[in-house]
C-alpha angles and dihedrals in degrees: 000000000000088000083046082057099045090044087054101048081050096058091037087057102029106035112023080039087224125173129266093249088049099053096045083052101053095035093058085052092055093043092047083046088052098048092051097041081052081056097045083056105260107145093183141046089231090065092058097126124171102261088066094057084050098054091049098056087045088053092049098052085051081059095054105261123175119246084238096049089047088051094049098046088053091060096050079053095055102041088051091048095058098047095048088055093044085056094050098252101106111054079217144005093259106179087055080107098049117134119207138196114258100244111232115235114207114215104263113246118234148188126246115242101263099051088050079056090051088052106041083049094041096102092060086052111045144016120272110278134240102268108229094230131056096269117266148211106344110359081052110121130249119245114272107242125256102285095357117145109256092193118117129250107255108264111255122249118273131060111265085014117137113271088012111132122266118219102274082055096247123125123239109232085065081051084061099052090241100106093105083049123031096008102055112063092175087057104052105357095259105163112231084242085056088054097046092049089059101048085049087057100048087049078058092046097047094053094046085044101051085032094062095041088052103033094046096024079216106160121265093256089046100053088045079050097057119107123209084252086064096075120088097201096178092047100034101232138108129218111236128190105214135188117320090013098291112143133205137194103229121189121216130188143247100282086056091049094060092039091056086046112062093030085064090040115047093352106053103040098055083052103040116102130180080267095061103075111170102333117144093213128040130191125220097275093050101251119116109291112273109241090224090050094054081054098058092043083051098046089039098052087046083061112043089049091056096255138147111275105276147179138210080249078052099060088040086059090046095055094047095044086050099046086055091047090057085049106259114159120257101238090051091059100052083056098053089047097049099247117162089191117048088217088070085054091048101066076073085068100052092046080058095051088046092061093036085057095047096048086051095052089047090049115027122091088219109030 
């Protein structure tokens, strides 16, 4: 069953041309599905029968599973069955008849217009703020040296200005996990300059960063994945490669444009190393920018502006409610996000109607 497994991962990859995330996700399914059919008594792969898969959905919701993970989960089912049927190693596709739970889709919270402004412009406004996780992948700091000083550089004077506190007192460049590194000139002979510099060039980084998420509405994995190549100045547009390889041509405005600007002027080159090849955005330690690490800027910029609890999806369902609002058509959005269903493009709709109900209600005399 372990070489079925491996077989499988390599169509999903090579052949569906699936993404990393959705291959490790499926193949742990399949894997879950195969230790419980062993345990059902099913010594080959060839015995695997439907009541099986049914009894290990059943055993999973026992476990708590969500309505969305069983789906899901169903659907790793199904797609494994058919393959393995289509490979000679199922009589039959057996999970053909599979039934699976409709996932319920909350309606996705956004933010109005003007607090997505406060957020895209917050950079410019206030220090980095204290990211609400230990700092991961490439703005991860380095270890301090045996008997080196972990203490910060001071912040420098000025409100918004690089290395001033953020409202939780904090600098930003210890936000950024760079305060081993940039921030700390007794430890490595960093320069305060060289730290400022730094920090300078992450606030460019974060406006280009929540600019692009909000301008384009391009997903969190797709905007890391950008190269400098990507990015149509004349035109205004970037080149994303979406899910299953598809790839999309995406404008953005004025606002974007600037931000870009002066993060691959004065931003991007304080931060670039031989490492970084042709990556957009860099973290502080010049690699690609880790998408764990654009969440937390996002979160932590939400709240350190005031706002509502949101993530980089949430700014991708800000930008397409708005766009709808505006009255964009709806086709035009699902290309712009990336959908391969409209139906995925149409929740957008219902989050408009939402607002346009409760403003009636607020408003109307007989309502």
């Amino acid at each position: 069953m372990r070489e079925a497994v491996d077989d499988f991962a390599a169509h999903l990859a090579g052949v569906r041309n699936r993404s990393a995330h959705t291959v490790r996700a499926y193949v742990g399914d399949v894997v879950s599905l195969l230790d419980h059919a062993q345990r059902m008594g099913c010594a080959e792969l060839s015995q695997l029968d439907l009541a099986v898969l049914r009894s290990w959905l059943a055993k999973q919701r026992t476990m708590g599973a969500a309505r969305t993970s069983l789906a899901r989960r169903a659907a790793s089912a199904r797609t494994f069955s058919t393959w393995a049927h289509r490979c000679g190693l199922l009589p039959a596709d057996v999970a053909g008849a599979l039934a699976s739970p409709r996932a319920h889709r909350d309606l996705p919270t956004v933010l109005r217009a003007d607090q997505a402004a406060a957020l895209v412009e917050a950079p410019g406004r206030l220090a980095r703020p204290v990211p609400s996780a230990p700092p991961t992948g490439d703005d991860s700091p380095p270890k301090t040296p045996a008997g080196g000083d972990s203490r910060a550089a001071p912040p420098a004077a000025g409100p918004g200005s690089p290395g001033s506190p953020d409202p939780s007192g904090t600098t930003d460049a210890a936000a950024d996990g760079t305060t081993d590194a940039a921030a700390d000139g007794v430890t490595d002979g960093t320069t305060d300059a060289a730290a400022d510099g730094v920090a300078e060039a992450v606030l460019l980084r974060d406006r280009a960063l929540l600019e692009l998420l909000y301008g384009t509405g391009v997903r969190i994995s797709e905007a890391c994945g950008l190269d400098v190549a990507d990015v149509d100045h004349a035109r205004r547009v970037v080149r994303v490669l979406g899910k299953g390889g598809r790839e999309r041509a995406v404008p953005y405005g004025v606002p974007a444009q600037r931000a870009l600007d002066e993060w691959l002027r004065h931003g991007r080159p304080a931060l670039a190393a031989p490492h970084s090849r042709d990556a957009l955005l860099l973290g502080a330690r010049g690699g690609r920018l880790n998408p764990t690490t654009a969440r937390r800027v996002v979160s932590g910029y939400a709240q350190a502006a005031g706002l509502p609890p949101v993530s980089p999806h949430g700014l991708r369902h800000s930008a397409a409610t708005h766009l709808l609002e505006g009255g964009a058509d709806l086709r035009a959005v699902q290309e712009l996000l990336g959908h391969s269903s409209l139906a995925s493009t149409q929740i957008y709709t219902h989050v408009s109607v939402e607002r346009l109900r409760a403003a009636y209600r607020q408003a109307h005399p007989r309502a």
